[in-house]
Structures are given as C-alpha cells and as structure tokens.
KETORSE-69572 format. One record per atom (N, C-alpha, C, O, CB): residue in one letter; x, y, z. Coordinates in steps of 0.2 Angstrom, whole numbers, plus 5000, padded with zeros to 4 digits. Glycine has a CB too. Layout:
% residues N
aXYZ
...
//
This chain:
% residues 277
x524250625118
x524150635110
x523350625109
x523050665105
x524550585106
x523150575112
x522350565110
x521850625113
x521350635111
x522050495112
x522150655119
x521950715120
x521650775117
x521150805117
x522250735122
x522350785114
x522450825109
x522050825104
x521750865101
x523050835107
x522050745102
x521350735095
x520950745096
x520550745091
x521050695092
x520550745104
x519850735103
x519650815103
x519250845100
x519450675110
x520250845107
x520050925106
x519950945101
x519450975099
x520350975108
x520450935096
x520550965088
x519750925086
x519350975084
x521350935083
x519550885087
x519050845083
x518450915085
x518050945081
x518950755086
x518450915093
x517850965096
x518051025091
x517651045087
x517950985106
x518551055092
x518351135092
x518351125083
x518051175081
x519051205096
x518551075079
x518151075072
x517651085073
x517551145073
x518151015067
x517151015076
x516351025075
x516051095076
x515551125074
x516050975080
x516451125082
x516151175085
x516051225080
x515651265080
x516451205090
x516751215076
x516751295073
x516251305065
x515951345061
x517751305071
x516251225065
x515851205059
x515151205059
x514751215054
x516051135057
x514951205067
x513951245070
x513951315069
x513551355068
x513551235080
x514851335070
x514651405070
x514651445065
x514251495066
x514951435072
x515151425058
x514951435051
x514051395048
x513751425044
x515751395047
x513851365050
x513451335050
x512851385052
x512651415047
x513551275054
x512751405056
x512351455062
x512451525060
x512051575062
x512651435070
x513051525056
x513151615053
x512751615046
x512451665043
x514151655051
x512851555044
x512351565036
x511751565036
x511351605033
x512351505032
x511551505042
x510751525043
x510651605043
x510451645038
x510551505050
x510751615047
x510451705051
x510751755044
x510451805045
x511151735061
x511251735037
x511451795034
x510851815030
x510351785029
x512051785032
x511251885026
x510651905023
x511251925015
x511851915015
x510051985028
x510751945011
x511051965005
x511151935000
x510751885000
x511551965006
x511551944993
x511851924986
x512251874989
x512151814987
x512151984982
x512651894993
x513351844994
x513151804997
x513251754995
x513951864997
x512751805003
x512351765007
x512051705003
x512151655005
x511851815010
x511651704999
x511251674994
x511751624992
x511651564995
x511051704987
x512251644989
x512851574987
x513151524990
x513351464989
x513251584986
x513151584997
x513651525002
x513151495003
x513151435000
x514151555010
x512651505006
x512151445009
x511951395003
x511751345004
x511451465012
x512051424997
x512151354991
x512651294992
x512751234994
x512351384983
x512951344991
x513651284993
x513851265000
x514451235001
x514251314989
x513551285005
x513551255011
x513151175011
x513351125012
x513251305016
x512551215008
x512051175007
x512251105005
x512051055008
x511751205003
x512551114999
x512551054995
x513051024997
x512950964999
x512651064987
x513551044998
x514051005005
x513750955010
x513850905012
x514551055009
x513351015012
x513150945018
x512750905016
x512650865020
x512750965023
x512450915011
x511950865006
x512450805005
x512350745008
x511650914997
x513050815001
x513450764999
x513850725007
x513950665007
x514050804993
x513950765012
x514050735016
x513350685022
x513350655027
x514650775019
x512950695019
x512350635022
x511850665028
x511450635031
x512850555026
x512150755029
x511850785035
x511150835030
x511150905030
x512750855040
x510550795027
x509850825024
x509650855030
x509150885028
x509350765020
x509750855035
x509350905039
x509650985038
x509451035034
x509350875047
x509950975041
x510551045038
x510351095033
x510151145034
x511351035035
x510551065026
x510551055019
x509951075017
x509851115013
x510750995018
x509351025020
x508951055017
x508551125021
x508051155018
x508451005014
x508651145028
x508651225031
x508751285026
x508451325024
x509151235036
x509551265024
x509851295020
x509351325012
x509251375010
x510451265020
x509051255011
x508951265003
x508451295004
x508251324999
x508851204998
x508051295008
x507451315010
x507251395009
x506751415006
x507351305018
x507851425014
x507851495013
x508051525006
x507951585004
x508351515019
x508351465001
x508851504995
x508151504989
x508151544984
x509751464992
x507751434989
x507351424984
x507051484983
x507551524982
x506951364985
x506551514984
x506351564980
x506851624976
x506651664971
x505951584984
x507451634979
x508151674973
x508351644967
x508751674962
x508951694976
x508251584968
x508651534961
x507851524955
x507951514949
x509051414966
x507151534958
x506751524951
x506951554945
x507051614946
x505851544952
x506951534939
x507351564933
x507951534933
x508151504928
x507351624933
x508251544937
x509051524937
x509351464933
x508951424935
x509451514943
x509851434929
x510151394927
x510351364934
x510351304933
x510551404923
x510351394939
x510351334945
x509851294948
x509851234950
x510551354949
x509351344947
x508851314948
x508451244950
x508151234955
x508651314945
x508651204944
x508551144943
x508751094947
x508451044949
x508751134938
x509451114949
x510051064953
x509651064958
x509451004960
x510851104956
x509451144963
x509251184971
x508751124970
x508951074973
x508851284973
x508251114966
x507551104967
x507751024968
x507550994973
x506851134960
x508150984964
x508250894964
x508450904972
x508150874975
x508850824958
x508950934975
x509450934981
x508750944984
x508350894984
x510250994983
x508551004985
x507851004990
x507550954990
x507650924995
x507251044989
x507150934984
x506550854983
x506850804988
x506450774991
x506450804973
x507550794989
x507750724987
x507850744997
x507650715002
x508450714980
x508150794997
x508250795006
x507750805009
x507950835014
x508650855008
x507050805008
x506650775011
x506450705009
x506050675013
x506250815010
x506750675004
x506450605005
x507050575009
x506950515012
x506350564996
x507550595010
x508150575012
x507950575022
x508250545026
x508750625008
x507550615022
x507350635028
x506850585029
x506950575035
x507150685028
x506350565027
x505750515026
x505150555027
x504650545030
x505750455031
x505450615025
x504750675026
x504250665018
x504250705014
x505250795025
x503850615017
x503650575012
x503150615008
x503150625002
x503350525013
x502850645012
x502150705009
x502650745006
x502750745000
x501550755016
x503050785010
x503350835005
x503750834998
x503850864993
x503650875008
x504150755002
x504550734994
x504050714990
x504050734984
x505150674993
x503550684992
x503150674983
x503050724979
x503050724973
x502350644982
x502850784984
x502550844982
x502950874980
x502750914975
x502150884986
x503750884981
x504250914978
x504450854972
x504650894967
x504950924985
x504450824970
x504850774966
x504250764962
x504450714957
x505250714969
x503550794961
x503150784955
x503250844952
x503350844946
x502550774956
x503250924957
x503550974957
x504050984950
x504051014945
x503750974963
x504550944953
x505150954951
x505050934941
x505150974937
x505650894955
x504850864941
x504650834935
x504150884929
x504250884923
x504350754939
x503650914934
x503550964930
x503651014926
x503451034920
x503350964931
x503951044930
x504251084929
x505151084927
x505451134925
x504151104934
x505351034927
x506151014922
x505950934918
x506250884920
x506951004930
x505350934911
x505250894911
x505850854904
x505750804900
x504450894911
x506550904903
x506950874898
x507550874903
x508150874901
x506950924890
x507450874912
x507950864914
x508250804916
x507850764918
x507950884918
x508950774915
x509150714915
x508850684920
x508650634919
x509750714915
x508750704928
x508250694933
x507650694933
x507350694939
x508450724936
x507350694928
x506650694928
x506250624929
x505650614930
x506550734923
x506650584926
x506550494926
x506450484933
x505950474936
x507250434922
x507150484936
x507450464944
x506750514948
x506250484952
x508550524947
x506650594948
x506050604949
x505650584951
x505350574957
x505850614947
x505450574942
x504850524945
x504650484947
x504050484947
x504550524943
x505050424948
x505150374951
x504950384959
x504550344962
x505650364949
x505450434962
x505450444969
x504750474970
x504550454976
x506050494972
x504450504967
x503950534967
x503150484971
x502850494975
x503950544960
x503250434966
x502750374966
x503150334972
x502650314976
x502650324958
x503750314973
x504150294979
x503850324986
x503850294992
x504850324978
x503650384984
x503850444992
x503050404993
x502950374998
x503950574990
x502350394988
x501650374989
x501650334993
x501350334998
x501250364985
x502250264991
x502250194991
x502250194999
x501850165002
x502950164987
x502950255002
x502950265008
x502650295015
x502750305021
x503450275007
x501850315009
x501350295015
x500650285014
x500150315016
x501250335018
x500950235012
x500250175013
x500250125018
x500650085018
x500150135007
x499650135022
x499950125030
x499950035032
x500350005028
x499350155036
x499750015036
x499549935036
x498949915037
x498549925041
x499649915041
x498949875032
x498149855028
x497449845034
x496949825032
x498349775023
x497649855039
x497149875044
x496749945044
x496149945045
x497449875049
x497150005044
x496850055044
x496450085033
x496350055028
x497550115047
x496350125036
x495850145028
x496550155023
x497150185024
x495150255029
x496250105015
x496850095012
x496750145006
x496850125000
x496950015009
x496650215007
x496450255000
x497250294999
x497350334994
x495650305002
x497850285005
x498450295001
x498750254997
x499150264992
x498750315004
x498550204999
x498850134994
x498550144989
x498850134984
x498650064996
x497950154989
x497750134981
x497950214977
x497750214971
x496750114982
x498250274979
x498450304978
x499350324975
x499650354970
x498150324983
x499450284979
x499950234978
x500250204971
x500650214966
x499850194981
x499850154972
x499650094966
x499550144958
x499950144953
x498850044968
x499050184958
x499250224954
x499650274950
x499750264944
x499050244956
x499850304954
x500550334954
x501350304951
x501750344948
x500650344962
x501350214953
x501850184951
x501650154945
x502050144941
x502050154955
x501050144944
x500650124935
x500850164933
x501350154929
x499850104933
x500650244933
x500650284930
x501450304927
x501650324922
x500250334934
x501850294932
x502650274929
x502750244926
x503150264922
x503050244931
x502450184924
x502850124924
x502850134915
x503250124911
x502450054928
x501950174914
x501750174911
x501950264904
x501850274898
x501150164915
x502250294909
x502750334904
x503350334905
x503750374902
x502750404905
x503650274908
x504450274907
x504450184907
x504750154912
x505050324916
x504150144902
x504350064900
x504750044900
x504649984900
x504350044898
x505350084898
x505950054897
x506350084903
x506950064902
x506050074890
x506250124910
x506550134913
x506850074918
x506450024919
x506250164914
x507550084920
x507950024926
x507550044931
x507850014937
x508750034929
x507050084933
x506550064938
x505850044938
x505350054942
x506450114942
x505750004931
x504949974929
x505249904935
x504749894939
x504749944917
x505649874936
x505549834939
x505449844949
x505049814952
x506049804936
x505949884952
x505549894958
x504949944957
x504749964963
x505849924963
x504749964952
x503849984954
x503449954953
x502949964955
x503650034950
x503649884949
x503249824949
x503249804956
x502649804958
x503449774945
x503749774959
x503749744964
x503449804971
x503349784977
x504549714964
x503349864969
x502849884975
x502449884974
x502149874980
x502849924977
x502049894968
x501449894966
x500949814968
x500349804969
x501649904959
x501649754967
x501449694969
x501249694976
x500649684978
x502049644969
x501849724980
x501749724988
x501249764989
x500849744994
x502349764992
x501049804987
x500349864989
x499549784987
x499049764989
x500349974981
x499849784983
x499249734978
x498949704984
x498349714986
x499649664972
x499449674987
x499449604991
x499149634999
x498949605003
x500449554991
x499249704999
x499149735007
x498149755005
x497649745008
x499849845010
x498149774998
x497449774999
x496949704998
x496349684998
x497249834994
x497449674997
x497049604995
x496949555004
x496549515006
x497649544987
x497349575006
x497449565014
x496949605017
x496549585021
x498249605016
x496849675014
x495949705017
x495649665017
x495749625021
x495449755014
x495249665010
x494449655009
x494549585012
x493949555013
x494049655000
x495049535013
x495049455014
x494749485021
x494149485023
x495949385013
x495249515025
x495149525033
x494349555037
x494049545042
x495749585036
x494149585030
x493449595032
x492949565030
x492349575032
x493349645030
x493049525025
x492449475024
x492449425028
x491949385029
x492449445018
x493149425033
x493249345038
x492849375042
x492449335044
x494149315042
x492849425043
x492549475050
x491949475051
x491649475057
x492749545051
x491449485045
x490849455045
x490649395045
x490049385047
x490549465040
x491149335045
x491049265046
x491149255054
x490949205056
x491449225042
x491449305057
x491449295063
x491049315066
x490849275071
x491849305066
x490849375064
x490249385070
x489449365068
x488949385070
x490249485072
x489549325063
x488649275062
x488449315057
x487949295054
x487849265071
x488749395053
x488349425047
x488449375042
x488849395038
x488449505043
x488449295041
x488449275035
x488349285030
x488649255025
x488349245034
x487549345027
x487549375021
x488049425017
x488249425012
x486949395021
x488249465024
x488849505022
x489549455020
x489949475017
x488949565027
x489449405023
x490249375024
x490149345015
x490549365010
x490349305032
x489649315013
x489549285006
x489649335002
x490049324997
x488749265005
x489449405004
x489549464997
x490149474998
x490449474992
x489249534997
x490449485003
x491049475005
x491549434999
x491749464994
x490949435011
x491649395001
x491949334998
x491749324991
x492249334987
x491849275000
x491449324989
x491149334980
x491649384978
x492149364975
x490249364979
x491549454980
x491749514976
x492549484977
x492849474972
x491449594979
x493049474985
x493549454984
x494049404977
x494549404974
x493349434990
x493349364979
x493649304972
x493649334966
x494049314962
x493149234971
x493249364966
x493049414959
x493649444958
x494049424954
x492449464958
x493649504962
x494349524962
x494749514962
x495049544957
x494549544963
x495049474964
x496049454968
x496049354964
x496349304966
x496049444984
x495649354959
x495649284956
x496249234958
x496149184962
x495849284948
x496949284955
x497549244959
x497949244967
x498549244968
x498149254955
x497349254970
x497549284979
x497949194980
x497949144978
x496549304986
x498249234985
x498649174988
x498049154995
x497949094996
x499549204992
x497649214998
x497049184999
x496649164998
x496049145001
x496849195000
x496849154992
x495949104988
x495749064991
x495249074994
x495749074982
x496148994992
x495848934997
x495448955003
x494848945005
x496448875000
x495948995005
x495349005014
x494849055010
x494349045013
x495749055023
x494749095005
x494449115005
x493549075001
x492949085001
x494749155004
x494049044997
x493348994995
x492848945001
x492348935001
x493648924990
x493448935006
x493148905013
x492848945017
x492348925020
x493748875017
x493048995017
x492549055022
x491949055020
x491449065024
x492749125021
x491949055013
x491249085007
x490849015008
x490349025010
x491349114996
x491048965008
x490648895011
x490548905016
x489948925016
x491048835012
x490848915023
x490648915026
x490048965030
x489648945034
x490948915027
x490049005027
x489649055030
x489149075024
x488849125025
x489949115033
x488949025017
x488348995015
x487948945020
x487348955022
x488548955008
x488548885021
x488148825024
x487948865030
x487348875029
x488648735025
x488048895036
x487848925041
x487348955042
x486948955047
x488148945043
x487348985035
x486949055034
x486049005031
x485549025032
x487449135026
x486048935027
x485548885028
x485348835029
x484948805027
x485448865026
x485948825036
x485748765040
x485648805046
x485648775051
x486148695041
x485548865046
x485048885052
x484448945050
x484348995054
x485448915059
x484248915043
x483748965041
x483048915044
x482948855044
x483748985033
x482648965047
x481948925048
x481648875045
x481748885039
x481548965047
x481148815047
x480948785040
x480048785044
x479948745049
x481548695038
x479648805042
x479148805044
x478548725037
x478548715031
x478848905044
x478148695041
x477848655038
x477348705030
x477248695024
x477548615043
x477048755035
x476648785029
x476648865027
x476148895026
x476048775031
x477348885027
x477548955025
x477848945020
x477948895018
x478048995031
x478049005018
x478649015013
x479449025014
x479949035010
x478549075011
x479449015020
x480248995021
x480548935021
x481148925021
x480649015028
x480148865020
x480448815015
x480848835010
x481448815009
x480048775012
x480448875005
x480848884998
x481448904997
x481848884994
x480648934994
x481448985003
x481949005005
x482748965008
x483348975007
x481649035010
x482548905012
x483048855014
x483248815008
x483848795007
x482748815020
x483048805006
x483248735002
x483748774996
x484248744994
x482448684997
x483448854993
x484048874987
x484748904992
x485348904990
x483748964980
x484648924999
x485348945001
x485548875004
x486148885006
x485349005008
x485448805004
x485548755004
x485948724997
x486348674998
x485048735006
x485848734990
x486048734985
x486548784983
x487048764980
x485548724982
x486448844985
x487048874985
x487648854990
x488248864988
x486848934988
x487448834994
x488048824997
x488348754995
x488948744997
x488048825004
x488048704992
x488348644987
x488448664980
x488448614976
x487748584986
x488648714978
x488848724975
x489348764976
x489748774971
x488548724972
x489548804982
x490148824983
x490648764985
x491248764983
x490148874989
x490448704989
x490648644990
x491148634986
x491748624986
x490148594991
x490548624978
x490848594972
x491448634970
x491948604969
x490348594967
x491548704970
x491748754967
x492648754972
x493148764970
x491148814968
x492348744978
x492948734981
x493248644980
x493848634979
x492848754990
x492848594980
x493548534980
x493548524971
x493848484969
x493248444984
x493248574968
x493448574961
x494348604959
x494748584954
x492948614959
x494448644964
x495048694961
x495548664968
x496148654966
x495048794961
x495248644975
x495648604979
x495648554983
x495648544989
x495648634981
x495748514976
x495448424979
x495748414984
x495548364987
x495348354974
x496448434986
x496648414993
x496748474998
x497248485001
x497348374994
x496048504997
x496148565004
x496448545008
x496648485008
x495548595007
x496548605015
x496848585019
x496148585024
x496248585030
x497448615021
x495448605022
x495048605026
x494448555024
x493848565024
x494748675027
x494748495020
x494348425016
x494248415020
x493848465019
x494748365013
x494048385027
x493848365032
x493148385036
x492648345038
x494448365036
x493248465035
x492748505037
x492148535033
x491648555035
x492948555039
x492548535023
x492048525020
x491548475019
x490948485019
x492148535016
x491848405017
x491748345017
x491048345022
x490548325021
x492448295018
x491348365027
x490648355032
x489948385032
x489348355033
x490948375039
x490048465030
x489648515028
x489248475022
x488648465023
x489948585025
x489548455017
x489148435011
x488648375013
x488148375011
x489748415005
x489048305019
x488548265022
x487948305023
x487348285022
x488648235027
x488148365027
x487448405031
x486848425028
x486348425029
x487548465035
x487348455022
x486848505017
x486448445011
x486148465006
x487548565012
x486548365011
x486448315008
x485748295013
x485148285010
x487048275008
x485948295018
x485348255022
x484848305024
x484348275025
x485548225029
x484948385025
x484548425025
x484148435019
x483548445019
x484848465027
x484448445014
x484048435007
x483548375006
x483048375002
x484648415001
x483848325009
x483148245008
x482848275011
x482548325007
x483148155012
x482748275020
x482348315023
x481848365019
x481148365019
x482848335027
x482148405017
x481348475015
x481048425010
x480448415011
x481648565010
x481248405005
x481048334997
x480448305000
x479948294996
x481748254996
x480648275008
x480348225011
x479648245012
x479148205011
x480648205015
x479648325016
x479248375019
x478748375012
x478148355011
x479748465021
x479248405007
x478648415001
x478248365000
x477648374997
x478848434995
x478548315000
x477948234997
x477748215000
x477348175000
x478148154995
//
C-alpha cells in the first residue's frame, strides 16, 4: 500500500513539472491565461519561484487590463517573497505608483521601504543603503500615520538608527587606537552631537577623554617656544571633558581611569604655571 502512495505521489509531481514546463514554452491568447492562473496557484501554494517565471512572461499583455493590478502586487510580492530585495523595492514602488487608489497600495508601500530595510548591510561596510533605507521608511511613516505598519517602520528605522550609530562610534574608536587622537576628538564630538541618546555615549565620552588627555600629555613642552601655549589649552580641554564625563556619569564604569587622568592633567598643569613664574 505505501508503495503504491509514494508512486501515485511521484507520477502527480511529475505530471504537475510537466503541465508546469508546457506553460512555460506556450504561446498565444489562451496561453496568456493559463499561465495567469497557473501562476497565481502557485503563488498561493508558497512555490514564488515558479509563479513568478510565469508572471514574468504575461506582465507586459495584462498593462491596461483590469487585471493588471492583481499580475503586478503577485509579481512585486514574489520577488520579495524570494528575498530578491532590489527588484521588489523597485516592483512595489512601481506598483504604488502606478495603482495609487489601490487597496494594496498602503501594504506596497510598506514592503517597498521593507525590501530597502533588507539591504542595508552590517554596519562595517559603507552605510549609504541604510541611510537610504531610513528614508524610505520616514517617508512612510510620513504618508500613511495612521497606518498598522507606522509601528514596525519605527522599529526598523530604530534598528537601522542604532547600525549607523554603531559606524561613526567604531570609527572614531579606531582613531583612538591607532595614536590619530586629533581625529579621534573630531571623531567623538560630532558622534555626541549626533547620537545625544547613544547607548554609546559613556564609552564614548571616555574615548573623547581619552584621546584629548593623550593627545596633551604627550605634546612637546619646550622652555622658550611656542608649544607651551599649545600644551596647556589641550590640557584644559581635556579637563573639561573629565568634567563633562563625571558630570552625566558619576559612577562610570571607567571612574578609576578617569580619576587618574585628571591627577595627571592637574600636576601637569602646576608644572607649565611653575615654568612660567
């Protein structure tokens, strides 16, 4: 008996590549429909590769048509369903344009800004699809406010937020690593400026300390030049980052290592005071 099922089960599938495989290859008026409605069957049963072959060949006979509309969301969507992202954004802005009183045109546009969401890479490589991205889902959020998807476009918009705020932190650390402490300072400034509520901010206030105090406790100090003057204001700069950090985190978790810097940047400051008298 279970023989017999697994054959009946085979020569189905089989026969079902081969009705499958005669639509491809047909031509014609009548041709046109069945692969609609092959199409959309296999759409509904979960097989978008198939489905969207099919729609592929029919989209240009349906422009104008009252079907139209249907072919073009099934196409958009069986590429996003695919994770083919570039072409669903580009089909499903498409779509939205062009059917903008269709009941699908909301869902659209949504997947649309969705399909960007899904390539924007890891905040290591260059982030100009993300920020492309981010756009795209404001720009939603911003013609459909009252839409049941203002809330996950927020929440990607958050997640993207947080991947570029994850850049500029990783590159300003990276100037503190390799000794550019002027860049690491510009670094961090513009960071803080930007990303105010970063979940980085502490390390990043500590970073921007750090690679102040480094960047004037090993500046030159000559008895009769002009790089005294020089030392002593990147020495005040960096007491006031000091300040700036145990002001918002009086129980850093890097109290120990500021606390110390500020002794240094204290005794080095008498030091030049002493030079000048």
């Amino acid at each position: 008996m279970n023989k017999f099922f697994y054959i009946l089960v085979f020569l189905t599938v089989l026969s079902s590549c081969s009705e499958y495989q005669k639509a491809l290859k047909a031509d014609g008026e009548d041709a046109i429909a069945t692969k609609f409605k092959m199409g959309e069957a296999l759409y509904k049963d979960g097989k978008f590769g198939k489905a969207n072959r099919l729609f592929a060949q029919i989209v240009p006979n349906y422009r104008g048509k009252p079907q139209a509309e249907k072919l073009m969301y099934l196409y958009s969507n069986s590429f996003y369903q695919m994770k083919d992202y570039y072409v669903s954004g580009y089909q499903f802005e498409r779509f939205a344009s062009s059917y903008p009183k269709s009941e699908k045109v909301e869902e659209a546009s949504f997947l649309a800004a969705k399909s960007a969401y899904y390539l924007s890479p890891v905040y290591s490589k260059d982030q100009t699809e993300t920020k492309s991205a981010i756009e795209k889902l404001q720009e939603f959020i911003n013609l459909y406010p009252e839409s049941s998807y203002v809330s996950d476009a927020s929440k990607l918009i958050q997640e993207l937020d947080l991947k570029l705020e994850k850049k500029a932190y990783e590159i300003a650390k990276q100037f503190n690593h390799i000794s550019d402490y002027p860049a690491s300072v510009r670094s961090f400034d513009n960071f803080i400026f930007e990303f105010p509520g970063s979940k980085f901010r502490e390390d990043a206030l500590f970073y921007r300390l750090d690679s102040a105090y480094k960047l004037a406790i090993n500046s030159y100090v000559y008895k009769r030049n002009t790089l005294i003057p020089l030392k002593e204001p990147r020495l005040e700069k960096a007491k006031e980052y000091y300040m700036t950090l145990k002001r918002y985190y009086a129980d850093s978790k890097y109290l120990q290592e500021v606390d110390e810097m500020a002794l240094s940047i204290e005794e080095e400051l008498k030091k030049l005071h002493s030079t000048k008298s």
